[in-house]
N, C-alpha and C positions, 0 to 999 in steps of 0.2 A: 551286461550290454551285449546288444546282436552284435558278429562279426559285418562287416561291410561286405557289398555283392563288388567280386573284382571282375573286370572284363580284361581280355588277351586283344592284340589286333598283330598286324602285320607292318614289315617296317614302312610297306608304303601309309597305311593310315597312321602310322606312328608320325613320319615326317609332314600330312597334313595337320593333323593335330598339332605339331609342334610350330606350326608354323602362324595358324589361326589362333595358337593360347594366348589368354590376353596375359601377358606379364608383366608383374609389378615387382617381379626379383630381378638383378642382374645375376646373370651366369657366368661365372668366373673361373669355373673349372668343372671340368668332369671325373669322380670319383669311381673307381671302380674296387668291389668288395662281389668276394660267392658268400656262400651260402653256410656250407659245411654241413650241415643237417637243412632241409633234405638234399640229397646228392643225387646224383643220376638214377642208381636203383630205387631209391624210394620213389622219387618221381615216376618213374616212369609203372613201377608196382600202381602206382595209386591210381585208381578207376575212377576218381572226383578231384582235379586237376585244382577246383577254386579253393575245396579244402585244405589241400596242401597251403596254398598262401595264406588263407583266413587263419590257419593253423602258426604261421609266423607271424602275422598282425596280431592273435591272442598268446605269442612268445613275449612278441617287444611290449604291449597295453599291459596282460595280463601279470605276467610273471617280471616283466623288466620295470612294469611300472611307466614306459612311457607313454602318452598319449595318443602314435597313432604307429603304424608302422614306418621303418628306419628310411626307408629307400624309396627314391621318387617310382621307376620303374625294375621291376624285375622279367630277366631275359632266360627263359629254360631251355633245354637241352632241342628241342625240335625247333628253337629259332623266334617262338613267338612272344611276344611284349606284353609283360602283364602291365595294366596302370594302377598304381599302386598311392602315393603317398601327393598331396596338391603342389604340384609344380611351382606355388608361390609361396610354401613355406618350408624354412632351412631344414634340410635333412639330420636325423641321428646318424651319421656317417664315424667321426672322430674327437673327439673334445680336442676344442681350439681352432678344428678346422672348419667348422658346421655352416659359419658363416652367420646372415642374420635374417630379417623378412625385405632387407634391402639389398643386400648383395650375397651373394654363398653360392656354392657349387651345388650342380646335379647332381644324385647320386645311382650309381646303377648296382643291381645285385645280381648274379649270375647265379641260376640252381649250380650246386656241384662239389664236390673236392677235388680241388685240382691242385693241392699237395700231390709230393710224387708217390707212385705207388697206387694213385686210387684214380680217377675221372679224367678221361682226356679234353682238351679244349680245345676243340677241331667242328669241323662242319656247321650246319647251320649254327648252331650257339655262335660260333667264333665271327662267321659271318655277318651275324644279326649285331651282334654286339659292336662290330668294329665300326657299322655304318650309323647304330644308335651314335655311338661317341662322335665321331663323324660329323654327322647330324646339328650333335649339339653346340659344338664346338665353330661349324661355320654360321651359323644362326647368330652368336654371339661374338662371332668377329676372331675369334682365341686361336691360338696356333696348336696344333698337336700335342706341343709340350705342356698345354692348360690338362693334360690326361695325366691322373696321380693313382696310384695303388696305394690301396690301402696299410699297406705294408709300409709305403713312404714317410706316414704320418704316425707312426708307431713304431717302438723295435718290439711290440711284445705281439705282433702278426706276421703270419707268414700270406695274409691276406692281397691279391685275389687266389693265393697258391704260385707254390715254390715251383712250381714249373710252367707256368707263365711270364717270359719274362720279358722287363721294361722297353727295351729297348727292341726289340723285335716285333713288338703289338704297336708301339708307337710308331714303326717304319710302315705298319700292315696302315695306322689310321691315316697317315699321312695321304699313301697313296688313293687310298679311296676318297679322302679331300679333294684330291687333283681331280679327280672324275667329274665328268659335268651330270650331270641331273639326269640327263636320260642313260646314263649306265649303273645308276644305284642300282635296278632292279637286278636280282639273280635270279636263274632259274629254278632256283628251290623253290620259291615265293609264290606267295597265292597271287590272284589277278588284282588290280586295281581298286582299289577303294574311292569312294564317291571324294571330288576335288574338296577343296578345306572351307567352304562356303557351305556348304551341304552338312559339314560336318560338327559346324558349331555349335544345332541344337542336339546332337547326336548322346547319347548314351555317355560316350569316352568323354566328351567334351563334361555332361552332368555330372561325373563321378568326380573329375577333377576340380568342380566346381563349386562341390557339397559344402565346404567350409573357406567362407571367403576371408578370414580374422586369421591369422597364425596363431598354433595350439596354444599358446599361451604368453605372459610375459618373459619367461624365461627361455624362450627358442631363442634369442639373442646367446644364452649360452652356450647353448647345443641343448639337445637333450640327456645326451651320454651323460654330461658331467652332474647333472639332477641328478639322474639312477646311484651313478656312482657315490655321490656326496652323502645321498640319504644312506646304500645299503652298505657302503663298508666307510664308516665313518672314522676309521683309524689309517684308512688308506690315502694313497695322494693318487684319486683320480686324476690329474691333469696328468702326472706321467705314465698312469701307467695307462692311459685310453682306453677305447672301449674295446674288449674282451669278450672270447665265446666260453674263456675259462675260468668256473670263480676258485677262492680261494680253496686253496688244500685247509681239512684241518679233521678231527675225531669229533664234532660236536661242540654244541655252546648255545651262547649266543644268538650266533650268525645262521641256528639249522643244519649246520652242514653233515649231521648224524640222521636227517629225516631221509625215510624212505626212497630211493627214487621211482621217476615214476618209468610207465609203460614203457615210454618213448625213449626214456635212457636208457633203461633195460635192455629195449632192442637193441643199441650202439654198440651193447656191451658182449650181446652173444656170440660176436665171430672174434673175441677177446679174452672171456674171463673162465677158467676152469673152474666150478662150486666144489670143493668135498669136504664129507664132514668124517670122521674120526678114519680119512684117506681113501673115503668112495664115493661118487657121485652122492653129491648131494639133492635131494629130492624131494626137497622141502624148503620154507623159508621162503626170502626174498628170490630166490634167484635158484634155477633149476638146471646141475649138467645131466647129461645124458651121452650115448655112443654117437648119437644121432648127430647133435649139438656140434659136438668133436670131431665130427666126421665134417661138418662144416666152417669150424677151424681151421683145420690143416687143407679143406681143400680151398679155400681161400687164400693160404699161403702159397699154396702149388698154384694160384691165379696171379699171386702178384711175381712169382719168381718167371712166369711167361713173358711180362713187362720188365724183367731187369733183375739187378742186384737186389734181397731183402736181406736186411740187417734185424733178425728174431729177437725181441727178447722176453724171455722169462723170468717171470717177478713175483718172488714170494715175500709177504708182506712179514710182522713179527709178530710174536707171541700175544700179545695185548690188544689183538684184535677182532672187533665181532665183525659179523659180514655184514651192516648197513655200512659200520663206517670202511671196510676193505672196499666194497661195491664203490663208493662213493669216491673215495679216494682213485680209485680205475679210473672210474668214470671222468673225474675230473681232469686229468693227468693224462687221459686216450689220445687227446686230439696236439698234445703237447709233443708225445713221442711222433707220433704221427707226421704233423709236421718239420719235425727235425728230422724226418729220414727214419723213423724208425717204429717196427710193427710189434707192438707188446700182446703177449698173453701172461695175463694173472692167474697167480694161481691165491684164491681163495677158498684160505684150509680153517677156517671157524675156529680158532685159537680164543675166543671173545671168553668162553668161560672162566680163565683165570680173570681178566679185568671184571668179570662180575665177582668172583672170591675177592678178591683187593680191594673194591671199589665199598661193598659190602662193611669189612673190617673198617675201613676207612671214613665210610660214612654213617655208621651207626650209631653215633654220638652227635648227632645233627649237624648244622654248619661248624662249628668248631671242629680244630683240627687236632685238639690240644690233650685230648684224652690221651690219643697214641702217641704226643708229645712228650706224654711223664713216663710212660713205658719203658723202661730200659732195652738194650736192641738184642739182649740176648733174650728176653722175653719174647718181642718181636719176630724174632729168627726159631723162638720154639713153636709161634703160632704157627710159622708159614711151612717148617717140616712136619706138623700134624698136619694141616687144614690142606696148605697149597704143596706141596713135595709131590701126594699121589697125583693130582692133575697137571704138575709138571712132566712127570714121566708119562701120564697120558696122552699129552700134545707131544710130545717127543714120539711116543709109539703110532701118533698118528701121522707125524711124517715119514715113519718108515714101512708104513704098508701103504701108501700113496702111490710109492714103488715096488711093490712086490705084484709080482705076474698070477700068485695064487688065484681060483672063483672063475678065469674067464671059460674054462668049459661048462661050467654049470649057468653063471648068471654075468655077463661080463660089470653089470652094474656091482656086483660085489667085490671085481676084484680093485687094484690101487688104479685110481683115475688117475694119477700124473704117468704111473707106467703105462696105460691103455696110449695117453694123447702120445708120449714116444712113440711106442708100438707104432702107431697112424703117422707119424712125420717119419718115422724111419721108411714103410710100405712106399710113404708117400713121394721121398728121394729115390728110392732105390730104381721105380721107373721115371723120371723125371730127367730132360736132357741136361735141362739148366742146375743140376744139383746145384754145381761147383758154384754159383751166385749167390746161396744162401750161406752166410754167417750167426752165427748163433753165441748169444751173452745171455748170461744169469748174474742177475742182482739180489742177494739176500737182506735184509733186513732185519736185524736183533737173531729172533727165533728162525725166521726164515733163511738164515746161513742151514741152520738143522736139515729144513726141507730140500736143501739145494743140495748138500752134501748129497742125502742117498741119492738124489737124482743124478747126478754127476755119475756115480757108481752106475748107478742104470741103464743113462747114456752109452755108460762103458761097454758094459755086459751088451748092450743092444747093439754094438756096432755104428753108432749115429755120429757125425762128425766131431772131432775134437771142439768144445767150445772155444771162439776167438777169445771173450773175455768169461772173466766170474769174478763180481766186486760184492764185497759182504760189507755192510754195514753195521757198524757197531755188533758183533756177530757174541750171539750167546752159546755154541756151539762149545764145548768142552774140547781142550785139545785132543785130550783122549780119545774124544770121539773126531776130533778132524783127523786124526792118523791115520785111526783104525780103517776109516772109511775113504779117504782120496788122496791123504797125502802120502807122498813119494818119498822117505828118506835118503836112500841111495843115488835120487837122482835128483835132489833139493827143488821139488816142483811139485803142483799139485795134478793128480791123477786126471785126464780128458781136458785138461787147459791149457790151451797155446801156449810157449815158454812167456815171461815174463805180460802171461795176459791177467794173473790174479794179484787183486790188490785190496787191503782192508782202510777203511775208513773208519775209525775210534778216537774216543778223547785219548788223551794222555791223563795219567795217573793224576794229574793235580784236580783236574777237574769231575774226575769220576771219583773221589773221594768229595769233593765236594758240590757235587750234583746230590739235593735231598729231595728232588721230586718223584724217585723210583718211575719214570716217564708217565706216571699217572695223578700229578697233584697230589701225590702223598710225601710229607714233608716232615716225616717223622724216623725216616730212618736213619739218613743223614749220609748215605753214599748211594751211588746208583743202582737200577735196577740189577746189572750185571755182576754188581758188588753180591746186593743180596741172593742173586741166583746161586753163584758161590759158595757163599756162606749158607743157604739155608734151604735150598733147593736140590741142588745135586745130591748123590746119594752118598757123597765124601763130600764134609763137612771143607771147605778151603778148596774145592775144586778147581784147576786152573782153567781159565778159558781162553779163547781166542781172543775175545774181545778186550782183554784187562790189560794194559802197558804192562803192569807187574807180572805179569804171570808169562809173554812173549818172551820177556828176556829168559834167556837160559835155556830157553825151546829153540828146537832146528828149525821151525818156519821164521825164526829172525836173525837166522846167521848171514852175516853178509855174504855171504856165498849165495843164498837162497834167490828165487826170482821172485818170489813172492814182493810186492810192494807194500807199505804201510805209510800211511799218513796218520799222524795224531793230529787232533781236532780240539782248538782253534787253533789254523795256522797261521800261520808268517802274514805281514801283508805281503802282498805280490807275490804269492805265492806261485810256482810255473804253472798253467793251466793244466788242467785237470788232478790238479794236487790239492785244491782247496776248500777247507771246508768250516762254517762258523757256528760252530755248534757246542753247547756247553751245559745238553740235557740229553740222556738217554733217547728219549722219545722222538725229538725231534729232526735227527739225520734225513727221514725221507720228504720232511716238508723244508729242509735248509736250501735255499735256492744255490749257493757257491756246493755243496755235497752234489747234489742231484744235477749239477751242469756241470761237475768234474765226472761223476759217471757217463753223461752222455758223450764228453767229449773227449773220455777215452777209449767208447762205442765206438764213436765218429774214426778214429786216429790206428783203429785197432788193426786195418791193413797193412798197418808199418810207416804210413806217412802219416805225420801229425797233423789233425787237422785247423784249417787256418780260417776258414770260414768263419760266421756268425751263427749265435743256438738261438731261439726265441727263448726270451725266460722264463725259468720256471717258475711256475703259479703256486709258490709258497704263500704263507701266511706267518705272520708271527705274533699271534698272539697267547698260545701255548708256550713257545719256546721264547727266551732269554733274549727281550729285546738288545738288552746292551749287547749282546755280540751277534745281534744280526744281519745284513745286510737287506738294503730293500733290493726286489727282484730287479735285475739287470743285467747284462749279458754275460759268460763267463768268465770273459776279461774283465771285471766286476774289481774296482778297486776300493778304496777307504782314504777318510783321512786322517791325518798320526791320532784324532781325537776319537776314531773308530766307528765316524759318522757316517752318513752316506752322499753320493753326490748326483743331483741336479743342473741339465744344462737347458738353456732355451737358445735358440740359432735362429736367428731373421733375415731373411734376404729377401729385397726388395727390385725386381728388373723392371714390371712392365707398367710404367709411373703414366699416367693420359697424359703428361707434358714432359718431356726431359726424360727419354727412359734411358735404363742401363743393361750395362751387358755380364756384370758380372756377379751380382751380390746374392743371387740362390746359388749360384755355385759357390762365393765363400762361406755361407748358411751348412752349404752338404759338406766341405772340405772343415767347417769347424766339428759338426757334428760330427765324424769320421776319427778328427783327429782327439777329441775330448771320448769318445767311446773307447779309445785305446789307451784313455787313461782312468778308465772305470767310472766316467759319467752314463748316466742314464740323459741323452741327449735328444731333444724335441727339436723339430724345426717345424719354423713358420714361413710360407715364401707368396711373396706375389698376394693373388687375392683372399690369402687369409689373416696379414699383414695388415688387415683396419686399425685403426687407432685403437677402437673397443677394444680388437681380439690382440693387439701385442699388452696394452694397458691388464687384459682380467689375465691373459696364460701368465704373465712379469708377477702380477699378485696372488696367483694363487701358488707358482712354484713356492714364494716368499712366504706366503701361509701358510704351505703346507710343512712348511722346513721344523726342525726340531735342534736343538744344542747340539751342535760337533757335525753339522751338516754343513757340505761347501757347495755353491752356488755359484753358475755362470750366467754368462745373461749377454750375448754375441748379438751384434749390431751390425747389416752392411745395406743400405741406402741414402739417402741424401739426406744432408743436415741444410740447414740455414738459419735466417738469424730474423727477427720481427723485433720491431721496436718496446720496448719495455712499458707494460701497461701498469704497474703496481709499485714502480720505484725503488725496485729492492737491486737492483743492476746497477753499478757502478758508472758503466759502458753506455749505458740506459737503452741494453740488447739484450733482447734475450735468447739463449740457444735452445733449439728444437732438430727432434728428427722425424722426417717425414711420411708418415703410415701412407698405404697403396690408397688411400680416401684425405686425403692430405686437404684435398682441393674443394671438398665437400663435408669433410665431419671436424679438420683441425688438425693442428699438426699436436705433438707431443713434447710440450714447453720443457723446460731443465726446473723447473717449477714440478710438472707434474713426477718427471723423476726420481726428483728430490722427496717428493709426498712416498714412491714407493718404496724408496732406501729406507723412510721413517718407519718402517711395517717390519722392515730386519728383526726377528728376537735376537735377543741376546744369547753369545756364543755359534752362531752362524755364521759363517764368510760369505761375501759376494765379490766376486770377479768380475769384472766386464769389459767389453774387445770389442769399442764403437772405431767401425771405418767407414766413417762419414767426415765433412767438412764440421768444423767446427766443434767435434767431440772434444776440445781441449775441457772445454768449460760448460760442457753438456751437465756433467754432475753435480753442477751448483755446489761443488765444494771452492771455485770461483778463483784458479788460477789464468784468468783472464791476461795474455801475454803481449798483445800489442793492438788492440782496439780491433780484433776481425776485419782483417784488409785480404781482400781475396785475388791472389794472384791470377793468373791467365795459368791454362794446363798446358803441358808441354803436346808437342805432336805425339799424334798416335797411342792420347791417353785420354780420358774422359775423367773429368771431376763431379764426384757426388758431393754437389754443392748446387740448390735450386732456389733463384731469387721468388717471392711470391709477389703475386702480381697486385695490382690495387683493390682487386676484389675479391682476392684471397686475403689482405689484409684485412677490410673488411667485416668480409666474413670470419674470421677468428676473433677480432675484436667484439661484435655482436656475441658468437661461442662465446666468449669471457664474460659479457656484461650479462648474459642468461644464466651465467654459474652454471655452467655446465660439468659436472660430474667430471673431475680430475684435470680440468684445463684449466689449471694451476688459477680460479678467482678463490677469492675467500681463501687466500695461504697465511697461517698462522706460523707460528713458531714449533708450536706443539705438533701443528698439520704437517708439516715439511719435515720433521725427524731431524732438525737438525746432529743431535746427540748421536742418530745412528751415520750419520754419514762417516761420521773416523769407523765404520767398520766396515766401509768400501772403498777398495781396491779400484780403481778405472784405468786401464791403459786406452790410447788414444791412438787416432793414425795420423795426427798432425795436428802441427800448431794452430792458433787461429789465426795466426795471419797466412796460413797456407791451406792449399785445398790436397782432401786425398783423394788420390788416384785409383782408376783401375786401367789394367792394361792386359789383354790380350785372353781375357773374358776372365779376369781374376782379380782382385784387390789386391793393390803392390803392399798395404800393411799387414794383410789377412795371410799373403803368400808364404812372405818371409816368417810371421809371426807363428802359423801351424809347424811348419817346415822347423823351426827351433822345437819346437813343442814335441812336436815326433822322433827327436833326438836327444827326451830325455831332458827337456826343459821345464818339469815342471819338476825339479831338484833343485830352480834357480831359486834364489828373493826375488822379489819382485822390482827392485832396482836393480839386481845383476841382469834379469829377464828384458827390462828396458833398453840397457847396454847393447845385450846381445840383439836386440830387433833397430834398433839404433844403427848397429855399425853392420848388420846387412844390408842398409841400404847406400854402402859404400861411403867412399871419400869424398863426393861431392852429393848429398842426397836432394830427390826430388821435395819432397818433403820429412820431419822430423816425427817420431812415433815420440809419445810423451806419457811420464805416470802421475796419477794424481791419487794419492791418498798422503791418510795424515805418518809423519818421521817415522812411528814405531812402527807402520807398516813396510815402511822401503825394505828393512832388512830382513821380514819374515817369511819364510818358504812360502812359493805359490801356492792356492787356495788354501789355507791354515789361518 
């Protein structure tokens, strides 16, 4: 299929346009999301401006699978409005936030990287942009606060970029709202465009009006969550949204060992160092050169002009070829990046061992079981014939990597990791800002080997002491870590700030019994580093760095040492940047709790620990040992005692067309905050993406996507009420509902439809939930209906979310019900309702039914007190203790009563368990 022809205009023909479009969507918010690729340099390199966009239209169609491009309009660097994506259907923006073909947000895309360190977001761009939102936002009636970052709707973006921030752009849009109409125009801007009459049969007016149908039946969902559902079917699109990062992993399945292409390649050359037996490599996928390097390092010297850079250098391990090392960079670039931090890879072609192994391994076709009857000293005699020379080979190629020899005759001959020193030492020595650059090295398995002599190079060169050096699973021989960096006399490692080195390795239980040697080979029956030991070294029992056994009784583990060590799997709640869930060789650098205890010992490495938030790492597990993995979440990534993972969803509902409130996105963001700090992966829903549809599918699909020993929240804060009972199954002959931002027009969310989603629980899952709304006593249709729903008057100076519906909303949900409308609780069966699973839900309440809950002073009085316990270590309580304690915060005489409802065996069991 032809890409589409895109037209640019100017913000005044933008605001005609916008103003003569005919729509049949409400606009409910404005999204804002950049780019990332292309970013300013490419744009502005690129001599055909439309290719550039046609070129992200055949990213999202071609390669993402979606149907059209993600974003209504796109805004680039000199100011001007591409039209992009038809204005009256729901954008690929977020999963859960996308909205539908009846209501959903705008979405804008900015060219750029405006993480720190790369694209500013200043001048026309910023300009253009503040007036678009502006724009949109008074057209549809919405206040400032309708503007969301992409970043809001996700924790795994740093989306529009980490140095744009919220509250400062929201101040900029405000005031250009307050402007009357004849001061939009800036002087940057072209002249006047024909008034919006003229404009309707106009080219921009036809583009957006090519396809009058929304792309399909499933834009209701978004599009994101299509892509995601079909290409990582082991994953839980709804938390983890949409992504510029796919999974980490060596191949499979999923591709992620194919080539990449052109265009990644480019991302990757002011990044990745190629050498093969420790010299430019000059062949294969990927080509370094002086030249190359020399464009490296002066990139580095461009970002130290803009500030503090935090460098790091990353040597991959032994078992690796260079599509999957590239590949792994590549995917992983935009992750450091965004966290604050500028990686250069060094990929050193180590891939021919995994081709000797894989070989041995696989030459008895899919069975595994030949090299199963082998005894392991057999095993161990193959690997010091066949694999012992090309261990010593990859060892002798990380130490001429470093050596200075060849550069007077051919610099390409001599060690390209010492060349790219060479050029960053040149490159500080005249550079004001040296003192701003810090420097970390992360090794991995064999790549501890690589870093060693580099470290000595370092030395020898005079280049700053490194802040950190963290080795992973390190197959380095002690022998050879003394010889070469470590300090006896001075119990420290040679070029490494005092207590800046730290090792990340299993503990002995698990390296004895890791039988995947990190390559699906499951015949030897202890880990790779076991067998490097045993049959690799040129003494038979070699002790290494990496083996629990072999540390003790070595000086780098005296307590005296500053050396750090973590064994792997740790403790739960382990102290940040101590944790790691790893229970295979292989897997350290894809374990998301490993790779965000490195970065967050990067982050902390000034001496103040850092307290921030990481975007998470774009691990995958389906190599490595699900049961002890965690799914990707922030570093403060917690578990439950059953070693599951956790799931939040947070609702807050303000801007109601009748009865609105003032506080329930803000209890949405203060749950969300406060369930993050307890190792949830927390989604929020607020305002106009609070449909009935969109709380009903994100509620079912977290519940879907859940697995055994996984815990689940599920936070509620806008208005409850009560509709009279159509189906008989209500004592009361009431039913309890809570009411979505569309309440008024698609139905509210009966204790009916609820009850239908408890029944979708698997077995061995928990669900918690923290409704602060009127009438949550007996929302959960487990039906402790307490005095017939009498609804008191609120006290002054408080607002009750509690909303009577009028005779035509009654009505109208009545007709909803007798249509069988899709989860509005008609045709409730026994088997439909789950009754069975409701004993496996947990509900706390923020009041009886004969009272109403409050909010006071833009906060939920249940929601206040009830985080406020929580952040204090409340989730060590039962969930009757937890009651108590939300109970008697609201003092001696309370407004109203917080209440629990699950079945006896639950009262006394720890929260979410």
């Amino acid at each position: 299929m032809n890409a589409p022809i895109f037209k640019s205009c100017d913000i005044d023909a933008f605001i005609a346009l916008l103003q003569s479009f005919p729509f049949r969507r409400r606009i409910d918010s404005v999204h804002l999301h950049h780019t990332w690729r292309p970013n300013h340099a490419i744009w502005i390199a690129a001599t055909n401006k439309v290719e550039v966009i046609q070129g992200m239209w055949r990213y999202h169609t071609e390669e993402k699978g979606w149907r059209d491009i993600a974003q209504h309009v796109t805004i680039d660097p000199a100011g001007e409005i591409w039209i992009c994506r038809n204005w009256n259907w729901p954008p690929a923006s977020a999963t859960g936030f996308n909205g539908n073909e009846t209501a959903g947000p705008f979405m804008i895309e900015m060219i750029g990287d405006f993480d720190q360190g790369n694209d500013d977001f200043a001048g026309p761009q910023k300009t253009t942009a503040c007036r678009v939102i502006a724009e949109v936002l008074k057209k549809f009636g919405l206040p400032a606060e309708a503007m969301r970052f992409h970043n809001q709707m996700t924790s795994h973006k740093s989306c529009p970029g980490n140095t744009i921030g919220y509250a400062a752009l929201l101040s900029d849009v405000a005031k250009v709202m307050q402007q009357p109409p004849a001061n939009l125009r800036g002087p940057t801007l072209p002249a006047p465009v024909p008034p919006a009459p003229a404009l309707a049969g106009s080219k921009l007016m036809d583009l957006l009006l090519t396809a009058e149908s929304p792309p399909g039946p499933d834009a209701t969902l978004g599009e994101e969550w299509n892509e995601a559902s079909r290409t990582s079917p082991r994953g839980h699109a709804l938390l983890t949204n949409a992504r510029d990062i796919p999974p980490l992993g060596r191949g499979g399945a999923d591709g992620e060992d194919a080539p990449l292409g052109a265009s990644q390649l480019a991302e990757l050359r002011l990044h990745v160092v190629n050498l093969r037996e420790g010299c430019f490599s000059r062949d294969g996928d990927f080509q370094s050169d002086v030249a190359q390097l020399r464009e490296i390092v002066t990139n580095i010297g461009a970002q130290l002009n803009k500030g503090p850079v935090r460098l790091l250098l990353w040597a991959h391990g032994g078992l690796v070829n260079e599509k999957s090392a590239l590949r792994w960079a590549w995917t992983s670039l935009h992750w450091w990046k965004a966290n604050g931090v500028y990686p250069v890879f060094f990929v050193w072609e180590t891939g021919i061992m995994e081709t000797l192994i894989d070989h041995f391994t696989s030459a008895h076709g899919e069975s595994r079981g030949f090299l199963g009857s082998i005894k392991r000293g057999v095993w161990k005699g193959v690997c010091r014939l066949a694999a012992r020379p090309l261990w010593r080979d990859m060892k002798n190629a990380a130490e001429h990597a470093f050596q200075a020899s060849g550069q007077a005759d051919d610099p390409c001959r001599m060690g390209g990791g010492w060349y790219f020193l060479q050029l960053l030492h040149t490159m500080l020595t005249n550079h004001d800002q040296r003192a701003q650059l810090e420097i970390h090295a992360v090794g991995h398995s064999a790549g501890s080997i690589f870093h060693a002599h580099m470290l000595q190079a370092a030395a020898n060169l005079g280049l700053p002491v490194l802040h950190t050096c963290q080795f992973l699973a390190p197959a380095i021989s002690i022998h050879d870590f003394n010889r070469l960096i470590w300090n006896p006399a001075k119990l420290d490692v040679r070029h490494v700030a005092p207590a800046g080195f730290t090792i990340f390795t299993m503990d002995r239980e698990h390296e004895e019994s890791d039988s995947s040697c990190g390559l699906g080979v499951v015949n030897y029956g202890r880990s790779l580093l076991c067998m490097i030991s045993d049959a690799l070294e040129d003494n038979q029992k070699e002790p290494l760095l990496g083996l629990q056994k072999h540390l003790r009784g070595h000086e780098v583990a005296t307590p005296a040492s500053t050396a750090t060590i973590h064994y792997s799997p740790t403790v739960r709640n382990a102290p940040l940047g101590s944790r790691s869930n790893v229970s295979k060789h292989g897997c350290f650098d894809n374990d998301p709790e490993t790779m965000e205890s490195v970065l967050w010992r990067i982050l902390s490495a000034s001496g103040t620990p850092f307290t921030g938030t990481v975007l998470p790492f774009p691990g995958r597990t389906t190599e490595c040992d699900e049961g002890t993995r965690a799914l990707h979440s922030p570093a403060y990534r917690g578990k439950t005692t059953q070693g599951g993972r956790r799931f939040a969803i947070c609702i807050g509902i303000d801007r109601y067309p009748t009865s609105p409130l003032g506080g329930c996105v803000r209890d949405a963001m203060t749950w969300q905050a406060t369930l993050q700090g307890m190792g949830f992966q927390a989604t929020t829903l607020t305002d106009g993406q609070a449909t009935r549809d969109g709380i009903r599918v994100v509620v079912e699909r977290m519940i879907r996507a859940s697995r055994p020993g996984d815990a689940l929240v599920w936070h509620y804060s806008g208005h409850g009420t009560q509709i009279p009972d159509l189906n008989g199954d209500e004592k009361d002959h009431e039913d309890e509902a809570i009411c979505p931002i569309d309440f008024d027009r698609q139905g509210v969310l009966l204790d009916d439809d609820i009850g239908a989603l408890f029944g979708l629980l698997p077995d061995g899952v928990s669900l918690t939930c923290f409704f602060d709304c009127c009438h949550s006593g007996t929302i959960s249709r487990m039906g402790r209906s307490l005095s017939g729903g009498l609804v008191v008057p609120a006290p002054a100076a408080s607002t009750p979310r509690f909303i009577s519906l009028t005779g035509a909303m009654l009505k109208r949900q009545r007709k909803l019900l007798g249509k069988g409308k899709k989860g509005a609780g008609s045709g409730r069966t026994e088997a439909g309702l789950g009754d069975g699973n409701l004993g496996k839900v947990v509900v706390f309440s923020a009041c009886r039914s004969d009272e109403v809950a409050l909010e006071s002073n833009g906060q939920g009085d249940f929601t206040l007190r009830a985080t406020r316990i929580l952040q204090g270590g409340g989730d060590k309580f039962t969930n009757k203790a937890l009651e108590k304690r939300i109970e008697a915060a609201f003092g001696p005489t309370p407004r109203q009563h917080p209440t629990l409802d699950c079945p006896e065996f639950l009262m006394t069991r720890t929260l979410f368990t």
